[in-house]
DSSP file (Angstrom, degrees, kcal/mol; ACC not computed):
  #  RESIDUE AA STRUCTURE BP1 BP2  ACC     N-H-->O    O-->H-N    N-H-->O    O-->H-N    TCO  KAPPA ALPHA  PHI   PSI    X-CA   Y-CA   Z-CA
    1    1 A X              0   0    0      0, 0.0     5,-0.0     0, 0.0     0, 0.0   0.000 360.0 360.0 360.0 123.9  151.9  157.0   11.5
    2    2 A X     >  -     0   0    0      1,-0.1     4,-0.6     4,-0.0     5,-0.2  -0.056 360.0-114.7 -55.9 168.6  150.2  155.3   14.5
    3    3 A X  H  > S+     0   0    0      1,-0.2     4,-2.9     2,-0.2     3,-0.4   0.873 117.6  60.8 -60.7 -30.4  149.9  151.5   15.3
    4    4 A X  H  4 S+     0   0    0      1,-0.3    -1,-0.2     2,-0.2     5,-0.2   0.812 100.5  50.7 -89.6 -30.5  146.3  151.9   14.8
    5    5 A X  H  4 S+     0   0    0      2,-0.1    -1,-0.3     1,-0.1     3,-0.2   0.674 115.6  40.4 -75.3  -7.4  146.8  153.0   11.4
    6    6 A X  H  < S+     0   0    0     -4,-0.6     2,-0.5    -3,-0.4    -2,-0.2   0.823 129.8  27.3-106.4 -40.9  149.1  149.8   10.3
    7    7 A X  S  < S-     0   0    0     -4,-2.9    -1,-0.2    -5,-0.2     2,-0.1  -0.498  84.3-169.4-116.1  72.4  147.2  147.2   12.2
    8    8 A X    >>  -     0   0    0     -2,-0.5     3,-2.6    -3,-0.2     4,-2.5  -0.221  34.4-114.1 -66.0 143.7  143.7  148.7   12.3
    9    9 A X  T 34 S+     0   0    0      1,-0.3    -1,-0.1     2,-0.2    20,-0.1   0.813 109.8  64.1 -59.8 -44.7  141.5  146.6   14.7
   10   10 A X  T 34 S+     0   0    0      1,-0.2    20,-0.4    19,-0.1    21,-0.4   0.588 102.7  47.6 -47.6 -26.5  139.1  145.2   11.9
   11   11 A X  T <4 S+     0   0    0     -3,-2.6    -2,-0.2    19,-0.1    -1,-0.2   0.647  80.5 120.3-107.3 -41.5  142.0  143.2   10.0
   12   12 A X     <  -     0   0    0     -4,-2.5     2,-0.5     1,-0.1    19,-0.1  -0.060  65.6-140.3 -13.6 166.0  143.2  141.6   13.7
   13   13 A X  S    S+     0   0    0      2,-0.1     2,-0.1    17,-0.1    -1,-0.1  -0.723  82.8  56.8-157.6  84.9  142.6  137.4   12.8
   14   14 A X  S    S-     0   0    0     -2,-0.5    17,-0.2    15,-0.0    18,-0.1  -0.104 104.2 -65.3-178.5 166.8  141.2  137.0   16.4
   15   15 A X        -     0   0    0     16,-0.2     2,-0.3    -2,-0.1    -2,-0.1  -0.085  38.1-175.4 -51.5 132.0  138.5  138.6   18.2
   16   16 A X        +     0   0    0     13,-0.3    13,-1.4    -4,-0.1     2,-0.2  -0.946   9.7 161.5-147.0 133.1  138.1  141.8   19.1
   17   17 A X  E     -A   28   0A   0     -2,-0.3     2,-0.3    11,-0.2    11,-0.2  -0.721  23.7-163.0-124.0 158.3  135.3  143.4   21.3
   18   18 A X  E     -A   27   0A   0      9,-1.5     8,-2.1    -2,-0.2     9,-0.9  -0.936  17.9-175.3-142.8 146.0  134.7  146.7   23.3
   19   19 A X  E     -A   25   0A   0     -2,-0.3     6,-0.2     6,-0.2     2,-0.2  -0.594  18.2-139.0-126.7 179.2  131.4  146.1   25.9
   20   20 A X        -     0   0    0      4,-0.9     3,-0.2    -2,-0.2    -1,-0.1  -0.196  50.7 -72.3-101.3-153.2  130.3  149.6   28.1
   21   21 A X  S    S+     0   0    0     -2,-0.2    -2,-0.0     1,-0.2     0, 0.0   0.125 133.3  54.4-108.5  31.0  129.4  148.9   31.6
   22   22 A X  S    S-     0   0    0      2,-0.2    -1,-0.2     0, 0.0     3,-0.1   0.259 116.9-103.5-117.5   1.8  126.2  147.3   30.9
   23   23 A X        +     0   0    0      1,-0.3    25,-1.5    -3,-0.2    26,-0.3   0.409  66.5 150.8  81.4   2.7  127.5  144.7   28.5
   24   24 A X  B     -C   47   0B   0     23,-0.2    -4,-0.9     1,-0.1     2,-0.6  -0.430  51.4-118.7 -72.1 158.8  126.5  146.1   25.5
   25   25 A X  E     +Ab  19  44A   0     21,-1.5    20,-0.6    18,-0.7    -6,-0.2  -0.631  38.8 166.8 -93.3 125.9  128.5  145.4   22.6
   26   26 A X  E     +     0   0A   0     -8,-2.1     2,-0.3    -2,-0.6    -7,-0.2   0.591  68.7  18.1-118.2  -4.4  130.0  148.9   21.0
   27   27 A X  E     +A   18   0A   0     -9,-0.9    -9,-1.5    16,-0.1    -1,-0.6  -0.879  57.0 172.7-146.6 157.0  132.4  147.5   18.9
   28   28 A X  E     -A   17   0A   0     -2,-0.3     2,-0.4   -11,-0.2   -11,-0.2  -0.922  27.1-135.9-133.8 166.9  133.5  144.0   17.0
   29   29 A X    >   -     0   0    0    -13,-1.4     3,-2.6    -2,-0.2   -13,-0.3  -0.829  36.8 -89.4-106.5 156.4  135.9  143.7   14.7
   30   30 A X  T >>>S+     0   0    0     -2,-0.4     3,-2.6   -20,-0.4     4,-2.3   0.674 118.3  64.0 -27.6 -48.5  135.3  141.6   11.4
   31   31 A X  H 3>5S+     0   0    0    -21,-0.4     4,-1.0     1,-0.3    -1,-0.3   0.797  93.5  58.5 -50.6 -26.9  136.4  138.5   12.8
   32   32 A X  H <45S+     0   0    0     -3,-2.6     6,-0.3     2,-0.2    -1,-0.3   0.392 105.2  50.5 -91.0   4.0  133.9  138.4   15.0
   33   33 A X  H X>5S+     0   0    0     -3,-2.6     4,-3.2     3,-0.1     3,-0.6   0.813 106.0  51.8 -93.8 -68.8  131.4  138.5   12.2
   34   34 A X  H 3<5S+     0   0    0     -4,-2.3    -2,-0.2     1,-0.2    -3,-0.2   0.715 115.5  46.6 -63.9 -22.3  132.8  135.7   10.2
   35   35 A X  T 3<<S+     0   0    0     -4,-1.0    -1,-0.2    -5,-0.5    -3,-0.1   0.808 117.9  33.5 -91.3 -11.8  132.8  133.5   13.2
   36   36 A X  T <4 S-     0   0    0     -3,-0.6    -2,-0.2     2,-0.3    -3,-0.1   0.804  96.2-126.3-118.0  -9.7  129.9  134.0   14.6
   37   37 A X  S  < S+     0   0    0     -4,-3.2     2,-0.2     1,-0.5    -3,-0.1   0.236  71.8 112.6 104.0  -8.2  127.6  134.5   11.6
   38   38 A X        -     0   0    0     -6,-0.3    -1,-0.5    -5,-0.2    -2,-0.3  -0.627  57.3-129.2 -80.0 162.7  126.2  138.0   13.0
   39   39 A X     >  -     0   0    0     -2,-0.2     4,-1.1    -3,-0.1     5,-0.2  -0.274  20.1-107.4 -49.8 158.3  126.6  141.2   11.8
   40   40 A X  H  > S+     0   0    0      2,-0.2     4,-1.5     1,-0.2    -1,-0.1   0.868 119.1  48.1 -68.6 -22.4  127.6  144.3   13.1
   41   41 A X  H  4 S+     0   0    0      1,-0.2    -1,-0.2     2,-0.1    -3,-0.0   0.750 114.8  51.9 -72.2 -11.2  124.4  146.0   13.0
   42   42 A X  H  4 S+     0   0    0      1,-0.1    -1,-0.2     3,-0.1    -2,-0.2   0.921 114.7  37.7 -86.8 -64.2  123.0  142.8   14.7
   43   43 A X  H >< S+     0   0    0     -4,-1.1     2,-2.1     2,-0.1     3,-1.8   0.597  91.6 104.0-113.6 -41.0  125.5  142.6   17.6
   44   44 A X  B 3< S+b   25   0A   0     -4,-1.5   -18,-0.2     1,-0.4     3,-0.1  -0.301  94.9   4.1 -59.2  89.9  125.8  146.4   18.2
   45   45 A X  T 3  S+     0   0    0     -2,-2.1    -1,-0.4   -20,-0.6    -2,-0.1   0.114 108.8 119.5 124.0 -18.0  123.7  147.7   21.5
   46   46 A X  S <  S-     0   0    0     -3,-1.8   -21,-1.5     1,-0.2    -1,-0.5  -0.412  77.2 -83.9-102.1 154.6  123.0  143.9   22.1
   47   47 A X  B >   -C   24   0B   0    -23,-0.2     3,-2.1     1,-0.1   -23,-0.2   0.011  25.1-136.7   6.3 103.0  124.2  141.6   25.6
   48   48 A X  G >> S+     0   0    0    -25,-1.5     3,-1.3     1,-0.2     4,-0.9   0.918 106.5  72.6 -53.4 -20.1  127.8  140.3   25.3
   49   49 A X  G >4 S+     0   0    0    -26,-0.3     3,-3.4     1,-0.3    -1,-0.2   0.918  73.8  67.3 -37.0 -36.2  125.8  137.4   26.6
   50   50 A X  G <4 S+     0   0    0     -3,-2.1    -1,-0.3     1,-0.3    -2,-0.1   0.310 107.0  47.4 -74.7   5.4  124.1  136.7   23.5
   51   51 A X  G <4 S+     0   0    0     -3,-1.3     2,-0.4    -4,-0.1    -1,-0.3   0.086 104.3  67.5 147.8 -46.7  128.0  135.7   22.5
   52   52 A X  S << S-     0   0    0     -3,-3.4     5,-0.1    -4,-0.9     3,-0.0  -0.754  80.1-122.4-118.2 152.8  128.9  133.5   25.5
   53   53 A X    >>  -     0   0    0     -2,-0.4     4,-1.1     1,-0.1     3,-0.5  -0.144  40.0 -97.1 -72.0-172.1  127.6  130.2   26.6
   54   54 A X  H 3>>S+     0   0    0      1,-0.2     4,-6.0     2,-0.2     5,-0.5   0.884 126.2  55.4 -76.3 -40.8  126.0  129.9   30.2
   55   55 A X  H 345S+     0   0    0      1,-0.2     4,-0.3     2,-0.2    -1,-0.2   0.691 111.8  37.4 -83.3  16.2  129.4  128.6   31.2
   56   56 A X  H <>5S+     0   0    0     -3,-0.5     4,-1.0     2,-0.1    -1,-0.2   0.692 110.0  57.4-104.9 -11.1  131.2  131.4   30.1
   57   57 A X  H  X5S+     0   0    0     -4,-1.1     4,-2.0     2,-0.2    -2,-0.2   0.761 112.1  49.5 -75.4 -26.3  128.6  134.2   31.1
   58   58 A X  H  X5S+     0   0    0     -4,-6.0     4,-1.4    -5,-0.2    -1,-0.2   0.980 109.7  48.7 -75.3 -24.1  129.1  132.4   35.0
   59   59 A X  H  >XS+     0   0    0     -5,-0.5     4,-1.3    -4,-0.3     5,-0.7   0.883 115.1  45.0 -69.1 -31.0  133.0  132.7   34.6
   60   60 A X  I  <>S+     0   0    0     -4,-1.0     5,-1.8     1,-0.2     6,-0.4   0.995 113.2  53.9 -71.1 -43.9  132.3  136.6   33.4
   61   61 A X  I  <5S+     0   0    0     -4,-2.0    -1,-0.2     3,-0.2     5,-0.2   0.657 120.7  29.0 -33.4 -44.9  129.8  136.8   36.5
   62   62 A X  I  X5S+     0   0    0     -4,-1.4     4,-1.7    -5,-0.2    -3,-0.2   0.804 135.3  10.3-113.6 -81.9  132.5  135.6   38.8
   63   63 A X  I  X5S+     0   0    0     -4,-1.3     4,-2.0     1,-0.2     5,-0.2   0.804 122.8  44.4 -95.2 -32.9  135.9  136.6   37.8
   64   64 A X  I  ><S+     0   0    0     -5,-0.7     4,-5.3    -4,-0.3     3,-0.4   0.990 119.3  41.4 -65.5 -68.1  135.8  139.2   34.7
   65   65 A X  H  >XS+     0   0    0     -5,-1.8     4,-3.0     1,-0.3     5,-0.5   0.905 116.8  49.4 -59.7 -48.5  133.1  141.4   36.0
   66   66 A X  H >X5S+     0   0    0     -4,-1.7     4,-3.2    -6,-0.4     3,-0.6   0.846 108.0  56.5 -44.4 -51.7  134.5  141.3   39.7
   67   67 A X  H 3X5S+     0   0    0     -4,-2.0     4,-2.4    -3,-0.4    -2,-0.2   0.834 109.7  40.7  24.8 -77.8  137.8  142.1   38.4
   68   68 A X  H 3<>S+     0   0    0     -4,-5.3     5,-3.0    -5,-0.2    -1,-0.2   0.769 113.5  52.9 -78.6  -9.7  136.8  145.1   36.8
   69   69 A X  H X<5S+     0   0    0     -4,-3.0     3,-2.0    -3,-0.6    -2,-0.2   0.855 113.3  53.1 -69.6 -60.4  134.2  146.3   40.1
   70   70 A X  H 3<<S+     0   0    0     -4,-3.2    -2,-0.2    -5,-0.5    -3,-0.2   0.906 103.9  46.7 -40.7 -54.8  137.4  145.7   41.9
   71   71 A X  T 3<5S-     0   0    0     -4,-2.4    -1,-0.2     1,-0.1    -2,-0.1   0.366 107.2-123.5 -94.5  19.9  139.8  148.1   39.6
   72   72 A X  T < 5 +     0   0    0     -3,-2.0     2,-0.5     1,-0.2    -3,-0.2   0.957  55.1 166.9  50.1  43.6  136.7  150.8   40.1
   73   73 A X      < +     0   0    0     -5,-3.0     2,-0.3    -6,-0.2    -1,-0.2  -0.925  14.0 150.8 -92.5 113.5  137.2  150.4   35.9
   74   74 A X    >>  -     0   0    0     -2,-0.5     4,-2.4    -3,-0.1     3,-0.9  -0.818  56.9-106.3-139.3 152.0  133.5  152.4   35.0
   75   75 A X  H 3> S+     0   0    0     -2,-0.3     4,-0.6     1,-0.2     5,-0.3   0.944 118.8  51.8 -29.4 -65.7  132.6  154.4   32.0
   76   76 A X  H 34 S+     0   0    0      1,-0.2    -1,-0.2     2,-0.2    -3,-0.0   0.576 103.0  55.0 -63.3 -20.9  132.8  157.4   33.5
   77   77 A X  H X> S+     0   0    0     -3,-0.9     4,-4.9     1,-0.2     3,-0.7   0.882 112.4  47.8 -93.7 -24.6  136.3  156.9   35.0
   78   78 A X  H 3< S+     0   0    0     -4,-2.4    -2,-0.2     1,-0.2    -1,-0.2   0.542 114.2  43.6 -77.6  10.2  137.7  156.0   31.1
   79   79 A X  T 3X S+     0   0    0     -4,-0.6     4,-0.5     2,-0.1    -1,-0.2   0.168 119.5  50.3 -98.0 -11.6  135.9  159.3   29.4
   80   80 A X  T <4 S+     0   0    0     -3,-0.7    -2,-0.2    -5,-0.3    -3,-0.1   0.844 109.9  45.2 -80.2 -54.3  137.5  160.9   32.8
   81   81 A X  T  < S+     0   0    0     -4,-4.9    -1,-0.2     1,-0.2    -3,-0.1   0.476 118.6  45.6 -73.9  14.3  141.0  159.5   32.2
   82   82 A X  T  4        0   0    0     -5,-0.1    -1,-0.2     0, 0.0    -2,-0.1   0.576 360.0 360.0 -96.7 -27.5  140.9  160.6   28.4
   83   83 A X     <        0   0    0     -4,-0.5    -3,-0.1     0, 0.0    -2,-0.1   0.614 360.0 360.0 104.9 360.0  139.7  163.6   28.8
């Protein structure tokens, strides 16, 4: 049995998100429903922005998104590295 079948991502008790590299949201996990009062069909294709306050969309702005420009982390190179 994998990990991912004993602690499946939905049951986590804290947040859990997967963005693309446009900031849409492609996954949340339950928690993230019962805290923030959307759904998933609501949340799904939408802005992680719509999520973050201004001062946490300037902290993604500066360090997250640089961060991941920096480690050349793109769609295309994680459907490359999976295969």
């Amino acid at each position: 049995m994998y990990t991912a079948d004993l602690f499946p991502l939905d049951n986590f008790p804290v947040e859990c998100m997967v963005t693309d590299d446009k900031r849409r949201i492609v996954y949340i996990n339950r928690y993230i429903e019962k805290q923030y009062g959307y759904s998933s069909d609501e949340l799904l294709g939408a802005d992680l922005f719509v999520l973050l306050s201004k001062a946490s969309q300037i902290m993604y702005d500066i360090y997250i998104a640089s961060c991941i420009t920096a480690a050349g982390v793109t769609t295309r190179a994680c459907y490359e590295h999976t295969g």
